[in-house]
N, C-alpha and C positions, 0 to 999 in steps of 0.2 A: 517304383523301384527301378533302380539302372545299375548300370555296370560301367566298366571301361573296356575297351575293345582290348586291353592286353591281358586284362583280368579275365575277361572271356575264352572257358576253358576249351581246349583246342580237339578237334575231334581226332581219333584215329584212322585208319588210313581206309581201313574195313567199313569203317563209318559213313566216312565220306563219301564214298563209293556206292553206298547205297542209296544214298538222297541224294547224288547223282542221279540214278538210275529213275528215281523218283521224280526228280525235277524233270529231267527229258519230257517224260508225260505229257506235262503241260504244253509245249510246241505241240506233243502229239496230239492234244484233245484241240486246242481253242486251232489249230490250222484248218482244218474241216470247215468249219465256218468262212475263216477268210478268203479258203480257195472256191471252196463251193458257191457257197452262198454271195458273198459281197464281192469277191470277183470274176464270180461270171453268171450266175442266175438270177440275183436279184433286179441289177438295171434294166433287164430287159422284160422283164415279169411286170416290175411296177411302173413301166412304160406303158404294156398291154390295159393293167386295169386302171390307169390312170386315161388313158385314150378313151375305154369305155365309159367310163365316167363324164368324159368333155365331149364324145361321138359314141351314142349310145345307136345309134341305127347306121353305123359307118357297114358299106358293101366292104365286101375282099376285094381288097387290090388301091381302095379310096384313101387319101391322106385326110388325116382329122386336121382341119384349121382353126379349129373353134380352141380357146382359150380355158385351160380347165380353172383357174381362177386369176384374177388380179392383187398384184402382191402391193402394199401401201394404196393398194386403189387405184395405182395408174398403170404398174409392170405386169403384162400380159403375161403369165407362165403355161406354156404350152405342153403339152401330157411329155412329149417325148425331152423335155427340160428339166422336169421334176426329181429324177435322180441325179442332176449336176447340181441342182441346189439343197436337195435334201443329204447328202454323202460332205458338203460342206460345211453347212449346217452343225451338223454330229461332230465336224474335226475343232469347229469355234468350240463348241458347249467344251468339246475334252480338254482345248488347252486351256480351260479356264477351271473346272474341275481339278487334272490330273495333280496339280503341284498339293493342295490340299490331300488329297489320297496321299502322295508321298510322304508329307509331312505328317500326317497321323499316322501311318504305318510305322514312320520310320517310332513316332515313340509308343508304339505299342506290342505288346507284345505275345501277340497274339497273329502274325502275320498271317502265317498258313491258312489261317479261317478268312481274314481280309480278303486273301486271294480267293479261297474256294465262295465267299459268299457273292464276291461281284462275278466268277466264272458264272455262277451257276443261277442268278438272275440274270444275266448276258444269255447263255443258252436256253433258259425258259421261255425270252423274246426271241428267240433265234428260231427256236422250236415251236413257236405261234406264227411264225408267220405262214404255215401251212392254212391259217384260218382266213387269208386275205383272198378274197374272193370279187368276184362281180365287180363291183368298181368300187369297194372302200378302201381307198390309196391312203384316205390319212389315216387307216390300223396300219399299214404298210410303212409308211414315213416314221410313226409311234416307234412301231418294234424297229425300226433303224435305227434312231435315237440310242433307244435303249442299248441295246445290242452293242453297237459301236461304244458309246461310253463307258459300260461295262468291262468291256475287252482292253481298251487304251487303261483300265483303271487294273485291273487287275496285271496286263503285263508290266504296270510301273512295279509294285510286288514282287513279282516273281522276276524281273530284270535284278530288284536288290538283291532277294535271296543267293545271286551266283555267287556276291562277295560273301556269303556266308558260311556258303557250303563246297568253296571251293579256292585252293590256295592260290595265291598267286602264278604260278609256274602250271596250276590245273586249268584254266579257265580258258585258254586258246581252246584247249582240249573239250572241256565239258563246254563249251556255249556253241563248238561246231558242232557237237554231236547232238545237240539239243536241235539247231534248225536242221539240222538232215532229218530228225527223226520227224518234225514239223511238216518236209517238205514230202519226206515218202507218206506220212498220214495224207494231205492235201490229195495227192498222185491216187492214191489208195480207193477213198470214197469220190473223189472228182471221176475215176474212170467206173464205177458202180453207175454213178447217176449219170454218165455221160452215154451209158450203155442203156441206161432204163429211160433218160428222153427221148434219144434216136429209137429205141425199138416198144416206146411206148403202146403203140397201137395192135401191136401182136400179144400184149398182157391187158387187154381191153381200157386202156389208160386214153384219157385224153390228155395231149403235151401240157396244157394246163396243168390238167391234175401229177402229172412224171413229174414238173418243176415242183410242186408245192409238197410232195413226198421227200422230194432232194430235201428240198430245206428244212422241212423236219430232220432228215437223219443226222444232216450235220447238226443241227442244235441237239437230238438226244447223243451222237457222239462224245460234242466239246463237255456235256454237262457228266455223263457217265466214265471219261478217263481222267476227269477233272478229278476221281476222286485217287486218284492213284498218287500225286502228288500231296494231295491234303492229306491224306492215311502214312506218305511214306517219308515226309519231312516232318524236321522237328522245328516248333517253336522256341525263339529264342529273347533271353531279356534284351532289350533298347539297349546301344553302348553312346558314352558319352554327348548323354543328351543333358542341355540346358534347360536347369530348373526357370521354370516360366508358371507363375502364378495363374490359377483358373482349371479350368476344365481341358478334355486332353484337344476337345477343339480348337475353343480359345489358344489356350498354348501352342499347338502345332500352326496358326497363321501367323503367330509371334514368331514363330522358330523358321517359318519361309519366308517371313520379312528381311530377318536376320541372315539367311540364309544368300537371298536375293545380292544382301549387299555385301557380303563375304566373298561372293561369287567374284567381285574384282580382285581379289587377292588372287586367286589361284588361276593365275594368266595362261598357263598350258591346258589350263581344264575348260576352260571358255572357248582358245584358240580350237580345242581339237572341239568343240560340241559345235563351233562357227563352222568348220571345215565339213563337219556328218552331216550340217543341214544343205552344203551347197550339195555334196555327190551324193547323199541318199533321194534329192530333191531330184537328180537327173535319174537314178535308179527306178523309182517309184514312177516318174513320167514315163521312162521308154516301155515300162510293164504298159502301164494305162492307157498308152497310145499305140501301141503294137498291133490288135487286133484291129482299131482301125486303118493306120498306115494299111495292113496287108490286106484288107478287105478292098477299099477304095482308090488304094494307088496300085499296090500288085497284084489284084484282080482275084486275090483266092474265094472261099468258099468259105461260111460257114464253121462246115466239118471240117475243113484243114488248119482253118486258127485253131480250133477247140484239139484236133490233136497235135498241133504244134504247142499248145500248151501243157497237154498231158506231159508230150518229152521234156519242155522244160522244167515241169515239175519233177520227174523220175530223174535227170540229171542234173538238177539242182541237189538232191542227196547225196548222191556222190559228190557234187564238188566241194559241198560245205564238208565234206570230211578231207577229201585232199587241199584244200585251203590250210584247214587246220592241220594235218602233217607237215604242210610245208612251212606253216610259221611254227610250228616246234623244234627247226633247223635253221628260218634265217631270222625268225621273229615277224609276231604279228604287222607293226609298222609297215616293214617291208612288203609284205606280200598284199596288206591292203593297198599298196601305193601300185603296187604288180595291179593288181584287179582293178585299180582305178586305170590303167593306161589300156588295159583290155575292155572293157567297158567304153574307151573312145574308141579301142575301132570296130567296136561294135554299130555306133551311131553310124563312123565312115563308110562301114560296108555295107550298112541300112541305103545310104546317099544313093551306092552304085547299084544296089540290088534291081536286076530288072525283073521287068514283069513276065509275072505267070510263071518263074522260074521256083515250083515248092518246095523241091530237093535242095536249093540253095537257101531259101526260105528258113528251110526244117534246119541247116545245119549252121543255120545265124543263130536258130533258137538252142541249138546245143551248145553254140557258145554263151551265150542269154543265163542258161542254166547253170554252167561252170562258176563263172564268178557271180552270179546271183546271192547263191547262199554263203559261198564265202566271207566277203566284204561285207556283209551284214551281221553275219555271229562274230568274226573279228573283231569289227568295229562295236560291238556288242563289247566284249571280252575285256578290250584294249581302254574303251571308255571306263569300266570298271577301275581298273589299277589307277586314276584319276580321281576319285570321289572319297570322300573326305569318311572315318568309320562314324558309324552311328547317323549318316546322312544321304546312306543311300539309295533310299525309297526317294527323297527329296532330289535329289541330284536325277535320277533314270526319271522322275516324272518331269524335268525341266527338259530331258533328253526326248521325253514319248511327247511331250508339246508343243515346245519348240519344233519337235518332225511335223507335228502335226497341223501347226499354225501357219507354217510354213510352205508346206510340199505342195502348195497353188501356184509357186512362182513358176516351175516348169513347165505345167499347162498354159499357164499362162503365156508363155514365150513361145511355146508352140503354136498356140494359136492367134496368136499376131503374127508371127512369119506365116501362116500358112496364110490368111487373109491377104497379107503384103505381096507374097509371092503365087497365091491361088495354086500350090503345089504342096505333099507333103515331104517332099525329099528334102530342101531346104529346110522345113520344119522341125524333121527327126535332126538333121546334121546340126541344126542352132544345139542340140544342148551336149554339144560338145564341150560347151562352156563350162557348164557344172563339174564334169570332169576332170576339166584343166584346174578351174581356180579351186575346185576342193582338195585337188593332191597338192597342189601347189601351197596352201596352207597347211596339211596334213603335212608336208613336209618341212614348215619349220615347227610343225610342236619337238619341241622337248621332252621325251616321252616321262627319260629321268629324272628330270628337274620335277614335272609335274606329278609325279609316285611321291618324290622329298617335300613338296609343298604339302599334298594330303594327305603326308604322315603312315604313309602307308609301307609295305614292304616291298625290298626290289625282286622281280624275277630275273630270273638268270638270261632270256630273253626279252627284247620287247621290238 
């Protein structure tokens, strides 16, 4: 049974407000995992047991040469290689996965459990990997899989639910406030386990074992505030969906077939998903490459990446809420085109940054932080008013794929300029590009043309 997205009765304002409140959650639970766990403890944990495994008698201080296995039988994969192919790995499987999750979602109606049942197998792997030990890397690479695919699959879900539970003129609003509360979670349990590695040894811990307690807490975290959203959102019927013969399988690859090639009709919704994969592609690099840039060109330590990321994380909260007041006055468009031109000089000031200077360091990273989380739940918000009703679980799983199929190309260009030029200043400054040509296309979407394409309502900004 379905509905029509106008026949769909409209909540009140009391309502709304509360599966707001509810929704937030979710950033708050599944971000623990992401900060914690996949980006910053995991690579370097399954580096250690994967080493052990290929140099099982390696001294302190000895590099392991030996090959922990050969891939096809002739590519040598080396322990300290294993999480650049295994973290790729997991991003193929999602973008081949996620458009099906979308497309069942969208005609089910049942969403809230969709979401809470992939959270909460994602957390259960997330929460196992406290059992990887000694050298079994492939339980390690397993719960990667899992975990990761889980996550891309359940935020395609919970990305629709915003058109649901929130009106057009609300969503600047509610999807900033959703990553602030994401980023202070991350900020939150990141400086817990960042306190219980470093002072491991005074709680009779081995750093070993501090890591593998981390990442239990984020998996029983993500899985235990996961229920705050499943308990405090409602389920709603599917709206104009196409009757498609079969089962809701069957039907839902019909319906992304369908979907796929409808997709050339709505030119501003393509044009702005082309534009999010060039500057989220340079977003997501300068994150992933940050701590090495500073480790190996500007000489820091360690402990001073790790708390230059806590700040980035504790002012990334902040700015994703002052992002979002500022597009409540000039409109979203605007202010993510703002964050795209700060984000270049971000890279330029990365160029000139000299070394060993960490007070200038720390206050690149507070810029890092400001438009971080802005230009993400923005562009979050803004792609919304863009998707078509009744196809928005399909449309955000084209948007979490396509990120995810894609966001190679900035490493990638990084590390040919670094190769080319054997520096990484050059390296950081190349993805200035991404910057340029994603605002430069973000600047001719049509934002209103493409709300009147998918039929959708106008806000009073955009």
């Amino acid at each position: 049974m379905t509905t029509s997205a106008a026949a769909r009765p409209a909540a009140s304002a009391a309502q709304r407000r509360r599966e707001h409140r509810a929704w937030y959650f979710y950033d708050w639970a599944n971000s623990a995992y992401v900060t914690t766990t996949a980006g910053v403890l995991f690579s370097p944990y399954l580096t250690a047991v994967a080493t052990e495994a290929a140099c099982p008698d390696l001294a302190d201080g000895e590099t392991c040469t030996e090959s922990l296995f050969e891939l096809f039988g002739t590519i040598p994969i080396s322990p300290e290689s294993l999480p650049f192919y295994a973290v790729p790995l997991a991003t193929i499987i999602s973008a081949f996965i996620l458009p099906v999750v979308g497309a069942v979602a969208d005609r089910s109606a049942r969403q809230k459990s969709i979401l809470g049942g992939f959270a909460w197998v994602g957390s259960v792997a997330a929460a196992s990997m406290f059992f990887i030990t000694g050298d079994n890397w492939q339980l390690g690479v397993a719960l990667l899989l899992v975990a990761n695919v889980c996550l891309g699959s359940s935020l395609v879900v919970y990305d629709a639910i915003l058109c649901q539970i929130a009106t057009p003129d609300e969503r600047d609003r509610v999807s900033s406030r959703g990553w602030a509360f994401g980023y202070l979670a991350g900020f939150l349990l990141l400086a817990v386990n960042f306190t219980l590695v470093t002072l491991h040894e005074s709680i009779g811990l081995t750093q070993a074992e501090a890591v593998r307690v981390s990442m239990l807490s984020a998996g029983i975290w993500w899985g235990v505030f996961t229920l705050v959203p499943v308990i405090g959102l409602r389920n709603r019927m599917p709206v104009d969906v196409v009757p498609v013969q079969g089962s809701i399988v069957t039907a839902s690859f019909k319906q992304l077939a369908a979907t796929l090639r409808d997709l050339r009709g709505y030119r501003q919704t393509w044009k702005f998903l082309l534009a999010y994969l060039l500057f989220n592609d340079g977003i997501q690099t300068v994150i992933g490459v940050s701590s090495t840039f500073g480790a190996f060109e500007l000489g820091f330590s360690n402990a001073q990446i790790l708390q230059t990321f806590l700040v980035v994380q504790l002012v990334a909260f902040f700015g994703a809420l002052i992002f979002g007041r500022i597009a409540a006055r000039v409109g979203a468009k605007r202010t993510v085109l703002a964050g795209l031109g700060l984000w270049a000089v971000v890279v330029f000031v990365g160029y000139f940054l000299p070394e060993g200077r960490y007070a200038l360091f720390l206050a690149l990273g507070v810029l890092i932080g400001l438009v971080l989380g802005g230009t993400q739940a923005l562009s979050r918000s803004l792609y919304s008013q863009l998707v078509p009703a009744g196809r928005e679980a399909e449309y955000f799983s084209l948007y979490q794929a396509a990120e995810r199929g894609t966001s190679w190309f900035g490493t990638l260009l990084f590390g040919l300029v670094l190769q080319v030029t054997d520096s990484y200043r050059p390296a950081i400054f190349s993805l200035v590009v991404f910057f340029v040509l994603g605002g430069l296309l973000l600047a001719r979407v049509d934002v209103r043309r493409g709300i009147a394409e998918a039929g959708n309502a106008q806000p009073v900004l955009v």
